[in-house]
Residue, then its C-alpha position, 0 to 999 in steps of 0.5 A: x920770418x917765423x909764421x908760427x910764434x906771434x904773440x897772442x897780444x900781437x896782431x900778425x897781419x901788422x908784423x906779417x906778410x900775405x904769404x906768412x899770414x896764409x900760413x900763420x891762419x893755417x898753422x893755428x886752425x891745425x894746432x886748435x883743431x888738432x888739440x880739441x878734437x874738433x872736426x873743423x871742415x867746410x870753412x873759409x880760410x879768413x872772414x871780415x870779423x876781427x873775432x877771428x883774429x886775435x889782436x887785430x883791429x877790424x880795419x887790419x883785417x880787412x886789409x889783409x882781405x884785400x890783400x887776397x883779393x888783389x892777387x886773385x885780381x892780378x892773376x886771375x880766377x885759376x892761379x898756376x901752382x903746378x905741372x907735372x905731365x897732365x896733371x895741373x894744379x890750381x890756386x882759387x881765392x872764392x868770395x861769399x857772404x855768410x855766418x860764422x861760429x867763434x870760439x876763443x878767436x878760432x872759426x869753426x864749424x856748428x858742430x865744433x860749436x855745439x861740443x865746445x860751447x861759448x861760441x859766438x854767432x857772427x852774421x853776414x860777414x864776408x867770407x875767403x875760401x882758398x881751393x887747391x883744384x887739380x885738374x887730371x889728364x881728361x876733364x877730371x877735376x877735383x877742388x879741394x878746400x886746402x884748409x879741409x885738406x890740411x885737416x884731413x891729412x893731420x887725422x889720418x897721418x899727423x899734425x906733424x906732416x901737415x907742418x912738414x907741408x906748411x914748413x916746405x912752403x915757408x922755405x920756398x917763400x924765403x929760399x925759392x928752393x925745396x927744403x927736405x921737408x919735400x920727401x913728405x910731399x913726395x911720399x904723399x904723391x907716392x901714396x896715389x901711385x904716381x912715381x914723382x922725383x925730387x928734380x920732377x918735384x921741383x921744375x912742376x913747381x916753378x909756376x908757384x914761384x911768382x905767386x908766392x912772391x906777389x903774396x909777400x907784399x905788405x901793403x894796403 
């Protein structure tokens, strides 16, 4: 299942499921984001506005809403991703009600919206942020927005790597095995001077495995 190429006349949550449609949202706010030059951070990664999501009627989107909602409620606040030695790794859906800023079918950031202009202002809207939180040995902790994350990783390095990251968890939703696309992953972890192999890689990851396949339901 391609998370990349919907059809802009195509409402992806129809077509897609959860998993995918995380990817698909991630993959087009990197690609925008990237090709403007905007800085696109502090957002949520959905809101309850069809605006936000070309296509789509607003009944879609709410559905794809509780969809999110209805796997944080089975698996609780701090969802499982990974292990490796004291170091753990949390998935964290939070819920808030706000504004948005609109352009062409993108969310993003006031600032973003004064640059471009024609910007739409949608109030009291609900709104999802996905958190990575990553608690280290102690009671170090750190909670990472995952959108921001990706943006950050795609200035600083490229658009490419995040894809690398984005493909890799494709692969493992549709294979349940590590494509080579883990070498980025493990060259970033590197980076923060842990040495991690690709066997060590993938056993930490294994908690990951029932969460991506509980995101790949298609229901109401």
């Amino acid at each position: 299942m391609d998370y990349k190429s919907i059809p802009d006349e195509t409402c992806p949550i129809v077509h897609l499921d959860t998993a995918h449609l995380v990817l698909h949202i991630l993959y087009r706010r990197i690609s925008m984001c990237n090709s403007l030059g905007l800085n696109c951070m502090g957002l949520p990664i959905l809101s309850t506005s069809a605006l936000t999501m070309r296509g789509c009627s607003r009944e879609s989107v709410y559905r794809l809403f509780r969809r999110l909602l209805r796997i944080r409620d089975k698996l609780g606040k701090n969802i499982k991703l990974l292990e490796l030695g004291g170091i753990k790794a949390y998935l964290r859906f939070l819920r808030s009600k706000g504004s948005i800023y609109v352009y062409d079918g993108y969310m993003v950031s006031k600032d973003d919206c004064d640059k471009v202009g024609k910007c739409v202002m949608i109030n009291n809207v609900s709104l999802l942020y996905m958190y990575l939180m990553i608690r280290l040995t102690g009671r170090n902790m750190a909670l990472l927005n995952i959108p921001d994350a990706l943006i950050w990783v795609s200035k600083v390095f490229s658009k490419d790597t995040v894809v690398s990251i984005l493909d890799l968890t494709h692969d493992y939703i549709e294979n349940g095995v590590l494509s080579s696309d883990v070498d980025v992953i493990l060259g970033l972890i590197n980076m923060l001077g842990l040495r991690v192999t690709r066997q060590q890689f993938e056993n930490a990851v294994l908690p990951a495995k029932r969460i991506l396949y509980l995101m790949r339901e298609h229901e109401t």
